[in-house]
C-alpha positions as a printed Julia matrix, in Angstrom:
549×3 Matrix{Float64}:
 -32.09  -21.74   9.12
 -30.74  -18.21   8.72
 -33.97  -17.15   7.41
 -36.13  -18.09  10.45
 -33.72  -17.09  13.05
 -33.56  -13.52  11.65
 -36.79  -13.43  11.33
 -37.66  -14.12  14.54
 -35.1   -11.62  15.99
 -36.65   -8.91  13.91
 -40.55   -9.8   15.23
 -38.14   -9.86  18.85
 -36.85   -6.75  18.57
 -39.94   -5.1   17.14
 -42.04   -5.19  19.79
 -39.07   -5.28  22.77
 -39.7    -1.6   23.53
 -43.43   -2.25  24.07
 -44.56   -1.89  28.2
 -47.96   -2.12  27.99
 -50.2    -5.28  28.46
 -50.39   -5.89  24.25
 -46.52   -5.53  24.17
 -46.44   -7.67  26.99
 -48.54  -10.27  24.94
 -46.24   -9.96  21.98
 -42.87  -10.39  23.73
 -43.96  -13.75  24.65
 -45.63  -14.88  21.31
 -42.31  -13.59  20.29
 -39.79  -15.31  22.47
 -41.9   -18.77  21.76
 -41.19  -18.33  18.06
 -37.44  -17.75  18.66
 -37.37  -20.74  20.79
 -38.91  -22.68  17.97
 -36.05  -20.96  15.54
 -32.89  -23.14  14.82
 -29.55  -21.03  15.97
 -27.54  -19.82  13.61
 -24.45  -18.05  13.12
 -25.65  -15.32  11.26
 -25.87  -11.51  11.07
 -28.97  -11.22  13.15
 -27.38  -13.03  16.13
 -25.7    -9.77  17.92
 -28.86   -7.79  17.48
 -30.98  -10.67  18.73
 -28.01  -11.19  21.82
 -29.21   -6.86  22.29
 -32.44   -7.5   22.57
 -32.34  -10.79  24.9
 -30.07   -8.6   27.29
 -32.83   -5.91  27.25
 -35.87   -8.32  27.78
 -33.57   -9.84  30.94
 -32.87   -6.32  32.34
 -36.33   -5.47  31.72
 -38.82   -8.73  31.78
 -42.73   -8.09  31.94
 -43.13  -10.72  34.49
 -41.69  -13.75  36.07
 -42.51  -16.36  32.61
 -40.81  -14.19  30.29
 -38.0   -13.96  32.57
 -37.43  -17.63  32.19
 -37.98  -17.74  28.44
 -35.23  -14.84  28.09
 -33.09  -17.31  30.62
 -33.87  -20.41  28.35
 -33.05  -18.32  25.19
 -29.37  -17.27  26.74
 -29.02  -21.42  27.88
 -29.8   -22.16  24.34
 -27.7   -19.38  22.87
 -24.51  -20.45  25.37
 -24.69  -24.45  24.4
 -24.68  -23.34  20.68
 -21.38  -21.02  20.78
 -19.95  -23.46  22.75
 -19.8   -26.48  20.86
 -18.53  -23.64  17.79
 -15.92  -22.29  20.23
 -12.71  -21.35  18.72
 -14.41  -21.12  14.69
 -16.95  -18.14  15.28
 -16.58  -15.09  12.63
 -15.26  -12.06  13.38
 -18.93  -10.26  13.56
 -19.11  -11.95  16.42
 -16.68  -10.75  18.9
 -17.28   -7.26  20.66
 -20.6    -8.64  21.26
 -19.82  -10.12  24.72
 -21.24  -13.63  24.04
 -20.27  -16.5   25.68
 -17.14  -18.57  24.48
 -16.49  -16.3   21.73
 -13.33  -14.99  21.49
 -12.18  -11.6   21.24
  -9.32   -9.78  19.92
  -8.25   -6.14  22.15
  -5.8    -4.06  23.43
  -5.94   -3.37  26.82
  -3.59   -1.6   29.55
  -0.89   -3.17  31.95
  -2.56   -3.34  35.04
  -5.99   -4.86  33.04
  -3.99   -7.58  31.42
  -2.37   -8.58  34.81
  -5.7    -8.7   36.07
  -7.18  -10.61  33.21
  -4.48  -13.31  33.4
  -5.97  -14.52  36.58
  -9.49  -14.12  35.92
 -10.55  -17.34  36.73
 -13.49  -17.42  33.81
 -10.73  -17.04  30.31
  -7.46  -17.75  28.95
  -5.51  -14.48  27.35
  -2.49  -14.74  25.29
  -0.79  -12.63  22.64
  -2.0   -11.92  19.54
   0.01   -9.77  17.67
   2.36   -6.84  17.79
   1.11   -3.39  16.25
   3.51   -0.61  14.48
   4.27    0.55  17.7
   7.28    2.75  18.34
   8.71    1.07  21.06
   9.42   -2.93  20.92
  10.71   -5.25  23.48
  14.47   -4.61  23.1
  13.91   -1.08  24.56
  12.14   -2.03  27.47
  13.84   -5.03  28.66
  16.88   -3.15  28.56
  15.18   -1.18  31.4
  13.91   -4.19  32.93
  15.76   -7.33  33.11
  18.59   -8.55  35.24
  21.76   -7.29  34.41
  23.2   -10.5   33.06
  20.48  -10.97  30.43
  20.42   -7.25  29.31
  22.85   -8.29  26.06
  20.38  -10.23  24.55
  18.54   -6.76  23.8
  21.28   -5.77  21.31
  21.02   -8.36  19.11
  17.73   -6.43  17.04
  15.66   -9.11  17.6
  11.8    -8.73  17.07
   9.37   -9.31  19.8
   8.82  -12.75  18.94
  12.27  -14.33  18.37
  13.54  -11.89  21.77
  11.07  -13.89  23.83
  12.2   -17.29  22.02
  15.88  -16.19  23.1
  14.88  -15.59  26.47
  13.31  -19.66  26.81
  10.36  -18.03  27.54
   7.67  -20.55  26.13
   4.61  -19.77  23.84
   2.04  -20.0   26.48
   3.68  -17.69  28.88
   5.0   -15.12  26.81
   2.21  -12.23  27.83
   2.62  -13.33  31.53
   6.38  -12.53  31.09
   6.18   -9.27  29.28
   3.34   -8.01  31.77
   5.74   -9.34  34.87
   8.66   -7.25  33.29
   6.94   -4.63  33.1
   5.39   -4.96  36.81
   8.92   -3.97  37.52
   8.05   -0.6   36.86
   4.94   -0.11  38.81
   7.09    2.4   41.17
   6.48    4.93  37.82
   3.32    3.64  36.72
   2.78    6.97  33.89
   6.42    6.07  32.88
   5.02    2.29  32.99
   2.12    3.25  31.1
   3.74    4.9   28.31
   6.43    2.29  27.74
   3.32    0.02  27.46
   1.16    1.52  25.4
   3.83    2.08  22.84
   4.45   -1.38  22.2
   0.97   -1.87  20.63
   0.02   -4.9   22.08
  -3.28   -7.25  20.96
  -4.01   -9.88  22.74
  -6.7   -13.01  22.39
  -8.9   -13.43  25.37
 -10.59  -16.51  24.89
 -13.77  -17.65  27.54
 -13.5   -20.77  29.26
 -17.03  -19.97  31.66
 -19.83  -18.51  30.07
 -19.8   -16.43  32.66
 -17.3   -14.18  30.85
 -19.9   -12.73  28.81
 -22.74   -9.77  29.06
 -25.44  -12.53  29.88
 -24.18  -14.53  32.67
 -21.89  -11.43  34.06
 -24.22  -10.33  36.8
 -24.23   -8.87  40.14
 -25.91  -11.11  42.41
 -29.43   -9.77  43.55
 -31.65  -10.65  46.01
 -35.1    -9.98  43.96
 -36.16   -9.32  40.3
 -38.21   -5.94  39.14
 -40.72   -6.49  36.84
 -41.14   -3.95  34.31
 -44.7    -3.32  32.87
 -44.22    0.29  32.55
 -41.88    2.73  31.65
 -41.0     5.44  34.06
 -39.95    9.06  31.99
 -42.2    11.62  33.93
 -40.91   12.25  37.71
 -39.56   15.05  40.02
 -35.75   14.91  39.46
 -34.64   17.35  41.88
 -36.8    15.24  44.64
 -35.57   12.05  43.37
 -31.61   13.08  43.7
 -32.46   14.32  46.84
 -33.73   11.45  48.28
 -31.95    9.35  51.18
 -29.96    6.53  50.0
 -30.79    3.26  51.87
 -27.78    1.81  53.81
 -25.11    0.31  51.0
 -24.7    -3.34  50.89
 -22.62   -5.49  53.02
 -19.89   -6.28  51.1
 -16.68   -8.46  52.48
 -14.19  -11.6   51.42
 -16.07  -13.44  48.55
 -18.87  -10.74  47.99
 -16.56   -7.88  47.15
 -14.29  -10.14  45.34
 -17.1   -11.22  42.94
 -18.72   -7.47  42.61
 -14.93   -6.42  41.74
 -14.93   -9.15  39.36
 -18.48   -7.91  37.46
 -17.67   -4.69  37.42
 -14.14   -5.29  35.61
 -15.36   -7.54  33.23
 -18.39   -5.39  32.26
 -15.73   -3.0   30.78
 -13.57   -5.7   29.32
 -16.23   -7.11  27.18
 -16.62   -4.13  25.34
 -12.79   -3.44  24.68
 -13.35   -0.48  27.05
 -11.57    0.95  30.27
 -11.83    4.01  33.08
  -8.98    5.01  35.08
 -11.18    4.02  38.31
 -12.62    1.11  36.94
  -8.92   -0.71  36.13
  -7.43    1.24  38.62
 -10.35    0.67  41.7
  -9.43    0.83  44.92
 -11.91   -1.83  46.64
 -11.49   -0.75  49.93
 -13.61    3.01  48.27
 -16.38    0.17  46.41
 -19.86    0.95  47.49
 -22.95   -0.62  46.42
 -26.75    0.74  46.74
 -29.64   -1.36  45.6
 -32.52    0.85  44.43
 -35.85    1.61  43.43
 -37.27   -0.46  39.83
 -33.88   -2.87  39.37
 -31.15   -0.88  39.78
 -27.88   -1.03  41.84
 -25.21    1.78  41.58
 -21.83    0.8   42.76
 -19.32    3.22  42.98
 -15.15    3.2   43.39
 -12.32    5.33  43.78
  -8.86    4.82  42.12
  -5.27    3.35  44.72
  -3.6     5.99  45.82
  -0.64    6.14  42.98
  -3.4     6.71  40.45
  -5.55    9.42  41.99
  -6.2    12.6   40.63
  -4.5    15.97  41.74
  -6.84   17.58  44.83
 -10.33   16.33  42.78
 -11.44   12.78  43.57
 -12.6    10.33  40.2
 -15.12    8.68  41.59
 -16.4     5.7   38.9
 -19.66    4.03  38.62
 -21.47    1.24  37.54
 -25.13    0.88  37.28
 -26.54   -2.01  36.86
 -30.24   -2.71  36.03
 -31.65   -6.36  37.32
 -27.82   -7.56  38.24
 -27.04   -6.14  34.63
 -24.48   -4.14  33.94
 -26.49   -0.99  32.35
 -24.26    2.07  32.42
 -21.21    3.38  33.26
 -19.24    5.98  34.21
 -17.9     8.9   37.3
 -17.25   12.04  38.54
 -14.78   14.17  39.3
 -15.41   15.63  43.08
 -13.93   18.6   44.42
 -15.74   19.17  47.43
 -19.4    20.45  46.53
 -18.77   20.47  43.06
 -18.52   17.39  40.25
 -17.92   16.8   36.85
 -20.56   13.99  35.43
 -20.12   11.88  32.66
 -22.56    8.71  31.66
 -22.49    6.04  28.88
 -25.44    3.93  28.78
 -24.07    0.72  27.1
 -25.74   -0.46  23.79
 -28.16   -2.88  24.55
 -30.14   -1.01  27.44
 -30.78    1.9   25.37
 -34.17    3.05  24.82
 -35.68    2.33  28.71
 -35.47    4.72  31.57
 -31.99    6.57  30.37
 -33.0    10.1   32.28
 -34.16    7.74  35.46
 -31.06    6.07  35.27
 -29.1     8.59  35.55
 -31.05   10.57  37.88
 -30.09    7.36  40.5
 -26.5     7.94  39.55
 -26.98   11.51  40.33
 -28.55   10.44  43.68
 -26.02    8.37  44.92
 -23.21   10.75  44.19
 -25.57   13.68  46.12
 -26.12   11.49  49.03
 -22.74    9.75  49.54
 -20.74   13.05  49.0
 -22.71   16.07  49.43
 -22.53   17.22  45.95
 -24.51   20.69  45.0
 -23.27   21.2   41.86
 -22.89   18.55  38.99
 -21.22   19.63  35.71
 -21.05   18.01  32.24
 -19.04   18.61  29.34
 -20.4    19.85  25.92
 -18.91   16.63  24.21
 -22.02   14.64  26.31
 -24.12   16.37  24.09
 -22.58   17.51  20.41
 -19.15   19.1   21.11
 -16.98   16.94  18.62
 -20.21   14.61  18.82
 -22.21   14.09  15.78
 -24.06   11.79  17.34
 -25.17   14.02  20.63
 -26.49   16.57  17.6
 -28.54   14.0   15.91
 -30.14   12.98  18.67
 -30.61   16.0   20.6
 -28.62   15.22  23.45
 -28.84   18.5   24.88
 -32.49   18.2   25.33
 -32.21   14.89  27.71
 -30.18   17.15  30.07
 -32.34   20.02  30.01
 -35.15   17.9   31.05
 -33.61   17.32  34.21
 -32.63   20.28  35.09
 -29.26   21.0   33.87
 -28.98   24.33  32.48
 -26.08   26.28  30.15
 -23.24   27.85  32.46
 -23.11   30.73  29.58
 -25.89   33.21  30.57
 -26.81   33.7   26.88
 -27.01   30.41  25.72
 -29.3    29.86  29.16
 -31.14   32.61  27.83
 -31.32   30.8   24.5
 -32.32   27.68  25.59
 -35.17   29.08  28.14
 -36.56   30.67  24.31
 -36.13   27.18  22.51
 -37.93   25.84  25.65
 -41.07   28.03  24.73
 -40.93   27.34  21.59
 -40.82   23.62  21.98
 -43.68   23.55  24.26
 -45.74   26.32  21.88
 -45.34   24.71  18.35
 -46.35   21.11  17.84
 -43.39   19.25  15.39
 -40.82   21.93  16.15
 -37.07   20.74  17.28
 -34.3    23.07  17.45
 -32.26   23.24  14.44
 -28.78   21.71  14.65
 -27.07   25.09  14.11
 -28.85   25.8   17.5
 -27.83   22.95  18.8
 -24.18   23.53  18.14
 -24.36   26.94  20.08
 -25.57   24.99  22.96
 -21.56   23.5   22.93
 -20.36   26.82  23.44
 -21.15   26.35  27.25
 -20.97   23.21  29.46
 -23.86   22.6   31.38
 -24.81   22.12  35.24
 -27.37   21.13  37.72
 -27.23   23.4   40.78
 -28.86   22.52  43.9
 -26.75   25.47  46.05
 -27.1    29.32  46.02
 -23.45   29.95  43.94
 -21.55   28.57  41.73
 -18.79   26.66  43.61
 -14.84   27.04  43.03
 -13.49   24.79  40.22
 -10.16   23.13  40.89
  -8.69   24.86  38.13
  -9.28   28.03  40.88
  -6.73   26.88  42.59
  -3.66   25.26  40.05
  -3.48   27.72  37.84
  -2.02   30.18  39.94
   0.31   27.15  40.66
   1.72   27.7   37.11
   1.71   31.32  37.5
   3.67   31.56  40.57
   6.3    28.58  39.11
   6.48   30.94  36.54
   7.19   34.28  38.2
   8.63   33.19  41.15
  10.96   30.63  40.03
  11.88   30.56  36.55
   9.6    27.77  35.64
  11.74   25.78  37.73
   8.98   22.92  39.24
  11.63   21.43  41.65
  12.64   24.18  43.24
   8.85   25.07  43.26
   7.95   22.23  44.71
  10.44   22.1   47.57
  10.29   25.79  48.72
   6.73   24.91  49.09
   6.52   22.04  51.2
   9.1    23.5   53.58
   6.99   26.16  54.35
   4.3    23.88  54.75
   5.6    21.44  56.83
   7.24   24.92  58.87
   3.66   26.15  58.95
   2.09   23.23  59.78
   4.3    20.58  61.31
   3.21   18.05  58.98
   5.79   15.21  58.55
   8.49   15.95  55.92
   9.08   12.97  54.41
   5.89   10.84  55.15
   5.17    7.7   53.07
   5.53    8.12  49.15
   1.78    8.15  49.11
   1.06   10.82  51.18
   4.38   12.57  49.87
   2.53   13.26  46.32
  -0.28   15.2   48.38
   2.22   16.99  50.53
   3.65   18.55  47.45
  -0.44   19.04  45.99
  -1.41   21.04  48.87
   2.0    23.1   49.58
   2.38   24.16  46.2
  -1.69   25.17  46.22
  -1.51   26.64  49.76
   1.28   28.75  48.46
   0.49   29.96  45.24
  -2.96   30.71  46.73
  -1.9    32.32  50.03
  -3.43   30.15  51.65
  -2.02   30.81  55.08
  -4.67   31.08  57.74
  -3.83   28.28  60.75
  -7.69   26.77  60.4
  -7.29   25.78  56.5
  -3.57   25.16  57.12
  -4.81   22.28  59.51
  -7.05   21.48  57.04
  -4.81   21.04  54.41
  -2.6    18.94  57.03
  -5.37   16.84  57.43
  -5.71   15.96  53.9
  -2.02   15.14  53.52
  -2.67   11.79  55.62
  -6.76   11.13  54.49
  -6.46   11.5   50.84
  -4.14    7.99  49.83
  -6.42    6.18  52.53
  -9.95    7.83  52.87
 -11.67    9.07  50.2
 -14.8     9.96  52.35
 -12.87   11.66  54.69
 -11.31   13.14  52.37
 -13.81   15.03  50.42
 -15.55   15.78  53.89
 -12.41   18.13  54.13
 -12.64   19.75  51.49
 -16.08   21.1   52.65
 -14.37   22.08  55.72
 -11.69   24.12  53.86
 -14.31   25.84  52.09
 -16.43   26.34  54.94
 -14.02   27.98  57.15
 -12.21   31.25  56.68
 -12.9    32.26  52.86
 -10.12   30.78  49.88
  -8.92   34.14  48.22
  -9.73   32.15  44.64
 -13.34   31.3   45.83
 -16.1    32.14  43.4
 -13.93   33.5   40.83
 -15.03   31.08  38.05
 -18.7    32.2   37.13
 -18.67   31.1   33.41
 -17.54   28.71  31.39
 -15.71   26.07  32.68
């Protein structure tokens, strides 16, 4: 039976990249062999899972979407009656009711053990250097602290504390929810004790097939889109976002999430969202592009991490964010496995798009790793190449220069590719899209004289820093001195910057103010200030950065 199925996934994923009317053809001669194909549990079955989830993000037409739909029914009633016995080569594959062994953070776990759609419980305990003793001394009630001096391991601490079997993860995450006053202090304890734990489905819709943002209409794909005006595209009006309240949001939350969970990964905005920030545009050819910022304990000094998920067809497709500081972003994108190979630079032109339109961005920036630096894999394929096309160009005026010649060359000599020594000097320099005049101020502009002036003026003495700062602030500005612990973490931000940078003038001094009370609470407001600041009187580190950055 092995045989035949992997057979059939091969003849599958042969012609799954085919968009024209004879691929069309084959991807349903194809799909009615598979259905004639026994399941298995064999080797082919994640690569033929890859390909289904491609063919449902991308189906030629409205019978092949229901043969990909039958496939996944077929596929879903199969791991299910095997639930609890699959191999190991399955999990990380998303599939439905097959477990999976991961680490995760705090706040996921405590998350996951109410998702309504699995069970999680402990796995096992890694080499950690912390273990249980040292943070339920930190944690527990008073009266039960002795039982952390005993040396007990994790296991037989939790069997001294009566907690039983099947609530031993809830326990450890609620002890540590204690601590959610110092989340980075929470964190760290955390991720020190090296925990793995079992999340096991109880819905297929915890999976990659049947996790899916609800959409109103299917695109049909019978071509494939890679020739277009980018800069027109990203410039384009969004439409108006979705309406998204009580159940709706709750659900899109809940897709979003789990699209990172069932490939063992996280991003700070995705496990630390703040849903009241979550946005959601539907698109031209499929695609929806939802984006979220982070609760205010969790957000970012002055720039704004702005995550996204794309989704093609209700599909999660991509991920990733940006880090906004006013006209300016950095850009990172990882298109997940199984939708690689269709419209990966229109993709991410949306993305650009919606981050353009929602915020005003001029200026996206991405880091060398996206396309070799430390990335063997952004070499081989010539990552640097997929940004060029779109416009994004070297920040290092000689390796601009260098490119513009490999350009020529490209387009002059049939079969030539840059070598990958050339290719490495492209990581010299991070790249950019620019869509204003200049290049605009980094946030780095305006912290690192923060250091400097800790350093000259006071010793290196950050307390003292801090609160000679924000009483001459609050002095300058009559902001509130002691506002809520929210807004008291941007108070200090913004004195310290206003400071270090001179920043004295009464207009950006009210400006400044204003972000005090916007950032915890309005991240479009927000970032709409920071365009302010830099349109009024000029910063005195403005346009310093021209290079590198």
């Amino acid at each position: 039976m092995s045989k035949i199925l992997n057979a059939a996934a091969r003849r599958l994923r042969a012609v799954a990249l085919r968009f024209d009317a004879a691929g069309a053809t084959a991807k349903h001669d194809a799909l009615r062999r598979l259905a004639r194909a026994p399941l298995a549990e064999s080797a082919a079955l994640p690569l033929l899972y890859e390909t289904l989830l491609f063919l449902r993000a991308h189906p030629s037409d409205r019978a092949m979407l229901a043969q990909v739909e039958a496939e996944f029914a077929r596929l879903a009633s199969f791991l299910r009656r095997g639930r609890g016995q699959h191999g190991t080569r399955l999990q990380e594959q998303g599939l439905p009711f097959v477990e999976m062994t991961a680490r995760f953070t705090h706040d996921c776990l405590r998350w996951l053990l109410d998702h309504p759609h699995c069970r999680v419980a402990i796995d096992s305990w890694g080499d950690g250097h912390a273990d249980l003793n040292a943070i339920f001394a930190l944690t527990l009630p008073s009266v039960e602290r002795s039982e952390t001096t005993a040396s007990l391991d994790n296991t037989a601490l939790l069997t001294a504390l009566r907690v039983p079997s099947r609530r031993q993860l809830a326990f450890v995450i609620n002890e540590l929810s204690r601590l959610d006053a110092l989340p980075f202090v929470k964190d760290h304890l955390f991720d020190e004790l090296e925990l793995f734990v079992r999340v096991t489905p109880t819905d297929r819709r915890l999976s990659k097939a049947y996790s899916r943002l609800p959409m109103r209409a299917v695109h049909f794909q019978t071509d494939v889109l890679r020739h277009f005006d980018a800069a027109a595209l990203i410039n384009q009006r969004l439409p108006a976002a979705r309406v998204l309240d009580g159940d709706a949001l709750a659900e899109v939350v809940r897709v979003i999430k789990t699209s990172l969970v069932l490939t063992s990964r996280e991003t700070d905005p995705g496990t630390y969202m703040d849903e009241r920030t979550l946005r959601v545009w539907d698109l031209e050819r499929g695609l929806s592009v939802a984006i979220y910022g982070m609760v205010p304990a969790r957000q970012m000094p002055l720039e704004s991490y702005v995550g996204f998920t794309l989704f093609k067809n209700g599909l999660a497709a991509a991920y990733g964010g940006a880090w906004i500081f006013g006209p300016r972003a950095g850009f990172g994108m990882n298109i997940f496995e199984p939708y690689r190979g269709g419209e990966s630079g229109y993709m991410m032109c949306q993305v650009l798009r919606t981050y353009r339109q929602a915020f005003g961005v001029d200026f996206f920036e991405v880091d060398a790793h996206q396309f070799g630096l430390d990335n063997p894999d952004g070499i081989a394929t010539g990552a640097f190449w997929f940004y060029h096309r779109y416009g994004f160009r070297p920040l290092e005026r000689a390796l601009a220069a260098l490119a513009e010649r490999e350009r020529r060359k490209i387009g002059a000599t049939p079969g030539y590719r840059s070598s990958e020594k050339t290719l490495l000097r492209f990581t010299g320099s991070n790249v950019a899209l620019n869509f204003g005049r200049a290049v605009p101020a980094h946030v780095f502009d305006l912290t690192v004289p923060v250091t400097r002036m800790v350093g000259r003026r006071y010793g290196g003495d950050r307390l003292a820093a801090e609160r000679d700062a924000v009483a001459k602030f609050v002095a300058r500005t009559g902001a509130v001195r002691r506002p809520t612990p929210d807004r008291q973490r941007v108070l200090a931000e913004v004195a310290l910057v206003a400071e270090a940078n001179a920043i004295w003038t009464r207009s950006q001094l009210a400006i400044l103010r204003k972000m005090v009370a916007a950032k915890p609470v309005d991240l479009w407001a927000y970032q709409r200030l920071w365009f302010d600041f830099f349109a009024s009187e000029p910063a005195p580190a403005r346009g310093r950065r021209k290079g590198k950055a």
